[in-house]
N, C-alpha and C positions, 0 to 999 in steps of 0.2 A: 436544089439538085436539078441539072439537067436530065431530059428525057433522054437523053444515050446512056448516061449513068443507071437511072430506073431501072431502063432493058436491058442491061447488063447485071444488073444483082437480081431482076426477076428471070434470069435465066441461070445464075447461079444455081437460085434456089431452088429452079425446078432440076438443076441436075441432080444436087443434092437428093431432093424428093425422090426422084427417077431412081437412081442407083440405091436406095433403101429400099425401095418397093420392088424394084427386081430382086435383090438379094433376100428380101422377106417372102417373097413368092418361091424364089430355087428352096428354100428349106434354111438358108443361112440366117437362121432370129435369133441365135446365137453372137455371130458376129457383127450384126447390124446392132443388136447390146451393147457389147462394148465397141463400138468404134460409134456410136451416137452423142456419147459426151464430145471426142474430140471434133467429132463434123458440125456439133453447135459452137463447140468453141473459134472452129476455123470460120462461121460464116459469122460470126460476131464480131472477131478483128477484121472481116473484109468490110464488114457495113460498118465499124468505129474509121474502118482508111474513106472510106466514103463523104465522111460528113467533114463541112466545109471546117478549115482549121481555122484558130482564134487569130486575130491581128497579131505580126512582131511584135513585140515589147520593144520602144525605145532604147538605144543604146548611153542614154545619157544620163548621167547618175543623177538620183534622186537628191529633190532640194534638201539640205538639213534642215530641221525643224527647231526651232528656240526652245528651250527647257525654262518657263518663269521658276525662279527660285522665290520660295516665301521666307524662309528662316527659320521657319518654325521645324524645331526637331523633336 
């Protein structure tokens, strides 16, 4: 990962962190509750879109493989 990427999800997270600590501080620990599952859930598809993706797959169809037949059944 490049360092522009880094500083852009370590700023995510601190927003994330920011906005639950003010809202735990105004008296909302109620709704920082429930809305904590889906704010793990949203920074976890931002850092799975982060990470470098696998090479294309070939578009060319795979060799067939020979089957030895014994005879024996």
């Amino acid at each position: 990962m490049d360092t522009r990427k880094i500083a852009l999800l370590l700023v995510l997270a601190g927003m994330v962190f920011g906005w639950s600590m003010m809202m735990a501080a105004m008296g909302h620990v109620a709704l920082v509750a429930t809305l904590a599952p889906i704010l793990g859930l949203t920074v976890t598809q931002v850092l799975r879109g982060f990470r470098p993706q696998p090479a294309p797959a070939s578009r060319q169809p795979a060799a067939a493989v020979a089957r030895e037949e014994d005879g024996t059944s």
